[in-house]
N, C-alpha and C positions, 0 to 999 in steps of 0.2 A: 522631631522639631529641630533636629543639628542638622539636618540635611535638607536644602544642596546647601553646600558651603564654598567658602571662598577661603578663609580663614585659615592658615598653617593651624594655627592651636586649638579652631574647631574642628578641624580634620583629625588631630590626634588625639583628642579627648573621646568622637565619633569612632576611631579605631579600639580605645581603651574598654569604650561600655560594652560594645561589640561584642568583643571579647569574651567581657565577662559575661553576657549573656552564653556566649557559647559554654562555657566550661559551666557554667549552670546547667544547662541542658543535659551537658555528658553526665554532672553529678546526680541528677535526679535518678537518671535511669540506674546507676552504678547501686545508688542508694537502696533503691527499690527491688533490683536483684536480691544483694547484699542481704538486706535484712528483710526479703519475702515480703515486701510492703506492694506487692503489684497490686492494684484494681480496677476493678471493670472502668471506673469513673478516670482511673490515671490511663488506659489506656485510651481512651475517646481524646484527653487533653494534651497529652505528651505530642502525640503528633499534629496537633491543630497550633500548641507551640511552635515547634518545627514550620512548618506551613508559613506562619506569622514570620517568621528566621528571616524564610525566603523574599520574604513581601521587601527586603530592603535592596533587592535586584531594582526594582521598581524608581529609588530614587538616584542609584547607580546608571540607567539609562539615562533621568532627567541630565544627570553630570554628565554624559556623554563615554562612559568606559566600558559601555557595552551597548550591542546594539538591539533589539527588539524583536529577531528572530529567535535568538537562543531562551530569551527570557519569557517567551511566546510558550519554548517545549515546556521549560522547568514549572513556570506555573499551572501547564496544561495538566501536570503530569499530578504534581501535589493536590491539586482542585480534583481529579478525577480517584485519584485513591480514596481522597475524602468522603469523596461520596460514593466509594465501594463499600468500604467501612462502615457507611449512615446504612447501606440499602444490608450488608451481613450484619446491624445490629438488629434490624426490623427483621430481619427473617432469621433471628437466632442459629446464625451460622457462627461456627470458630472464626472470633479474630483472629485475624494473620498477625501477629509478633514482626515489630520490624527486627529482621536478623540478615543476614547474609547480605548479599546487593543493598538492601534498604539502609542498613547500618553504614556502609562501605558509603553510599550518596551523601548521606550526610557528613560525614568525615569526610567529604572530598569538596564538598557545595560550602558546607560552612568556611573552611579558612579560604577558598580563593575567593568568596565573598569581602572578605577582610581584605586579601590582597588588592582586590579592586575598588576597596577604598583607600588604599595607600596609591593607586595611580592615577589621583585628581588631580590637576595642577592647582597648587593656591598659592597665594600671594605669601610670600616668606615672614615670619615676625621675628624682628630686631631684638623684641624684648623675652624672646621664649625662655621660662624657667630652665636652669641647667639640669631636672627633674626630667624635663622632657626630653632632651639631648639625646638619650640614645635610641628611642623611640623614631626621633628626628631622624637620624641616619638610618636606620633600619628601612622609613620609608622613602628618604631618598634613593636608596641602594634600589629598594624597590622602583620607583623612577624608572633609573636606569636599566632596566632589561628592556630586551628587544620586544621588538612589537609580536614576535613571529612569537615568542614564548607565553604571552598573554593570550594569545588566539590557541595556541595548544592547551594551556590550561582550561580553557573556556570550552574546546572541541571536546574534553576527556568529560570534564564536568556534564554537556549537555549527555553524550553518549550512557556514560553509567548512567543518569537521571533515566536513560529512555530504557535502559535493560533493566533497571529496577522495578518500572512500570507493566514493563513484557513480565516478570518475574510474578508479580505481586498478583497482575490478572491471571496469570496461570493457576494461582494457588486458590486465587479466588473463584474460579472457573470449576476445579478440583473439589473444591469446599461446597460448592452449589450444586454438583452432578452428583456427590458422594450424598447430600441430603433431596436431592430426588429421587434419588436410586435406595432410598430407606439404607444406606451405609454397604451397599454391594459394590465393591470394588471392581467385580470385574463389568459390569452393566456401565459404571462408571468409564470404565476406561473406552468402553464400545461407544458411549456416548462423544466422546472426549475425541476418538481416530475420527468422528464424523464430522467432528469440526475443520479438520485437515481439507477435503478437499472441499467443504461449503466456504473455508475461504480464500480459495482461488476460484469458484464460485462469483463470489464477491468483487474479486479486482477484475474479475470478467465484466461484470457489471458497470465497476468504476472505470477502467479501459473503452468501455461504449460509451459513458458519459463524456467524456475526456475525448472521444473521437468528434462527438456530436461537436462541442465549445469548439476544438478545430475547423470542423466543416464551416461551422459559421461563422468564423471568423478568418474563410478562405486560408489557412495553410495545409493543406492537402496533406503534404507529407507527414505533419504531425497525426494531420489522423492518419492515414495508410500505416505509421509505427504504432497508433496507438491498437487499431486492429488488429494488428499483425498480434501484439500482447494479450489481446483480448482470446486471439485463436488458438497462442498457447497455455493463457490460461483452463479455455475449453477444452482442450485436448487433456492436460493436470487432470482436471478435477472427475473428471469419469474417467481414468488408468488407477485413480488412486486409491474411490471409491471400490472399487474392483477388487484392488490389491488388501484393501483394510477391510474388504466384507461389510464397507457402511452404506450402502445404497438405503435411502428410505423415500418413501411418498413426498413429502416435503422437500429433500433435496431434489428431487428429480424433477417437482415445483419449478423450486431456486432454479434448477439448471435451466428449467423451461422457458421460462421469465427472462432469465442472462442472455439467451440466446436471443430472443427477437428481438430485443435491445440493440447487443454489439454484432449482431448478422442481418437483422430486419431494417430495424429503426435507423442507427446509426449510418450504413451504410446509402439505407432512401436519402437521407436529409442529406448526405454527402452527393450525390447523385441531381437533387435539384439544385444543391448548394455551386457544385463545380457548371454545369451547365447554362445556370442561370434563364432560365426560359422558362415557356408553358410546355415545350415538350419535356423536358427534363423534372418539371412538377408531375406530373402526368408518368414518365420511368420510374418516377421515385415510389411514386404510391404504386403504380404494379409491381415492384419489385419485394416493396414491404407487402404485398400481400401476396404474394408468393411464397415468401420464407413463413408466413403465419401460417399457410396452407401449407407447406413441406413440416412444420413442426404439429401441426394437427396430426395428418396423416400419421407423422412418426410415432405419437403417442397410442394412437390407434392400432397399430400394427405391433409396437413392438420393438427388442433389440437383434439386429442379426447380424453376418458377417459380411452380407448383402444390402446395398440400399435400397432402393426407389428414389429414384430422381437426385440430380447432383447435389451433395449437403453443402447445407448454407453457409459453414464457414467459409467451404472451396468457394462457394458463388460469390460470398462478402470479399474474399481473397482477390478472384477475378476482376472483380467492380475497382477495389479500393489501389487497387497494383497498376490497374490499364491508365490511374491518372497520373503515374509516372513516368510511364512506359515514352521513350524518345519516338516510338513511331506508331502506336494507336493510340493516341493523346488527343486527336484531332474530336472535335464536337461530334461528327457522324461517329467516327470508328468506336468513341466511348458508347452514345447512343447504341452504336448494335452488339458490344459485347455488354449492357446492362439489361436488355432486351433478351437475349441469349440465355444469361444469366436465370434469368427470373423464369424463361421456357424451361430450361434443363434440369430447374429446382420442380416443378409442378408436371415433369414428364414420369414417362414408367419405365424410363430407360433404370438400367441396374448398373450400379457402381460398385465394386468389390470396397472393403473396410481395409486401409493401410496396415493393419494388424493381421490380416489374412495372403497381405502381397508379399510374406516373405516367398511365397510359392510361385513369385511370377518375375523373374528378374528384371523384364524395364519397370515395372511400376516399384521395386525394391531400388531401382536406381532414382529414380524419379522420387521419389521420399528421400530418401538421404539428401538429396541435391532440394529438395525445397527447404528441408529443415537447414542447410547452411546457407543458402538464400535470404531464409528467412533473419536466421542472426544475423549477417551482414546488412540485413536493410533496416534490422532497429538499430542498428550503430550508427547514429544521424550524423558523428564527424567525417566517417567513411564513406567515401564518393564512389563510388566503381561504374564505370562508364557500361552502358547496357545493363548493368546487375537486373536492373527493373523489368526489362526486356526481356532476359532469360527466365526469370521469374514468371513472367507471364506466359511463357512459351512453354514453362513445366507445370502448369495449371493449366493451361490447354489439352497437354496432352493427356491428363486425364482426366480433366471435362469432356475429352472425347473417346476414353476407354470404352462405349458403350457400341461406337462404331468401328473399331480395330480387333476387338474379343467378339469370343464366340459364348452361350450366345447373343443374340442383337437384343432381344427382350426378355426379360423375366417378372412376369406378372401377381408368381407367387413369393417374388422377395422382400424380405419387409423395408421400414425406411428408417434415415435414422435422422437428427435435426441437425 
């Protein structure tokens, strides 16, 4: 009800209640420790408290001392524990105790909340009790700091908020594998490494989406970076699975899914997007069924060290690089490397696995030099004149390893997506 204000003496009465709300808070919990008063009922309320604390972020934006993004993560972040909390009380999991990180946000969230009620400007009063006097200087003092040190506080503020949340899901992730695993720790933990690479998996995913809203909204280059992410993520999430022994039926799903998204999908819609015609609708859809058909196959066959037919990241790589490239950029030359593309993914030409070319030194050179390529081209401040060009010239050359190796076919090699 005291906020917004304009008022010198409603501002510092607003700073005083504040306050004491805060130290209430700390005392409860002290109390409860203290004298073993914890219960089920105090722990549901304590931090629905808390929660409420932050709700006065809310009239701090209406005054203007903060902006709407930060206060975007912090309520994201409280709302969402909250209802970690509702969903471990229905399925009688251990609540998580706020300790560590959790403990630290609040001690960190509560007084610079305070603080940014002392950085409201209001209208001065002539008549302030000499009671409030030092209070008064305190906030004016506050006043005067730099703007840059208000943005630091606010920066530190949202940061812990967000590692508290990384924190809190972990343990609640932990708390929920440990009771579907009937208390087996180590089933748990196997569950737990599986999550590693389903969520690069996942920003494989969100990288394809992300590429698509670029296509269509013609910036090219943001999708060609956003691809390019998607290809690293592809590349992650089956080295890691690998590495952690979590391959399962479902991820390999996930993987399957992710892939005709940011290899299939993404790349067609960008293909009629950049072209803009009937032949370029017409590319786009043979090329997304292509990679539908290269990821069939692949499932059907198998993993090996050998492909069947160019894999669709290369082919999505090829497509999404030639719209940079200063000298196959033109409508025809895109046209016939998307065409290309989409023959060499549904061929029975054999492509060796970069993991097998250490045994072949240009295609070991030819890796190295894409993978720096590659960093260089998601650096969007980074200009390099031709990079794109070269780019495409080491994606050629082993889109074309099927015609410079021996030998020409391999009918019995399996494919890979």
């Amino acid at each position: 009800m005291l906020t917004p204000y304009t008022s010198h003496s409603t501002q510092l009465l607003t700073i005083v209640m504040y306050s004491i709300v805060c130290v209430t808070d700390f005392i409860d919990g002290w109390f409860a420790r203290k004298y073993k008063c914890v219960s089920y009922v105090g722990k549901i309320l304590d931090p629905l408290a808390d929660k409420i604390l932050v709700l006065v972020l809310l009239p701090l934006l209406q005054m203007g001392v903060i902006t709407s993004f930060p206060i975007f993560i912090i309520l994201t972040r409280e709302f969402s524990v909250m209802a970690l909390r509702i969903v471990a009380a229905r399925q009688q999991l251990n609540l998580v105790e706020a300790k560590g990180l959790g403990k630290l946000k609040t001690a960190i969230t509560l007084p610079i909340c305070g603080i940014l009620f002392g950085r409201v400007a209001t209208v001065p009063d002539p008549e302030l009790s000499i009671y409030w006097q030092p209070l008064s200087q305190l906030q004016q003092w506050v006043m005067s700091w730099p703007l840059l040190i208000i943005e630091i506080l606010i920066f530190i503020m949202v940061s812990i908020t967000v590692c508290s949340f990384l924190h809190y899901a972990c343990l609640f992730t932990w708390e929920k594998l440990l009771n579907y695993t009937n208390n087996n720790s180590k089933a748990a933990k196997q569950h737990l490494y599986a999550l590693i690479p389903n969520t690069f998996t996942l920003f494989n995913i969100l990288f394809g989406l992300v590429a698509i809203y670029w296509s269509l909204t013609g910036q090219f280059r943001l999708a060609m970076v956003s691809l390019l992410g998607a290809t690293v993520c592809d590349a992650l999430d089956g080295l890691l699975a690998r590495k952690l022994n979590t391959s399962s039926s479902w991820g390999e799903q996930l993987d399957s899914r992710a892939d005709i998204l940011s290899f299939g999908i993404a790349p067609s819609i960008l293909i009629a997007c950049y072209m803009s015609s009937i032949i370029g609708l017409l590319l786009g859809a043979f090329y997304g069924w292509s990679v539908y058909f290269r990821i069939k196959r692949f499932k059907q066959l198998g993993h090996s060290p050998v492909f069947t037919g160019l894999p669709s990241p290369v082919g999505a790589g090829f497509v999404i690089v030639a719209t940079q490239s200063t000298v196959l950029s033109s409508p025809f030359a895109f046209a016939g490397i998307s065409l290309v593309s989409s023959l060499l993914m549904i061929s029975n030409f054999s492509y060796i696995h970069f993991r097998a070319a250490r045994h072949h030194w240009l295609l070991r050179i030819v890796g190295w030099s894409l993978l720096i390529c590659f960093l260089l081209s998601t650096i969007i401040i980074i200009d390099i004149p031709y990079l794109h060009d070269v780019l495409l010239f080491l994606i050629t050359v082993y889109a074309l390893y099927p015609f410079w190796s021996k030998p020409f076919f391999n009918t019995k090699s399996n494919a890979s997506h």
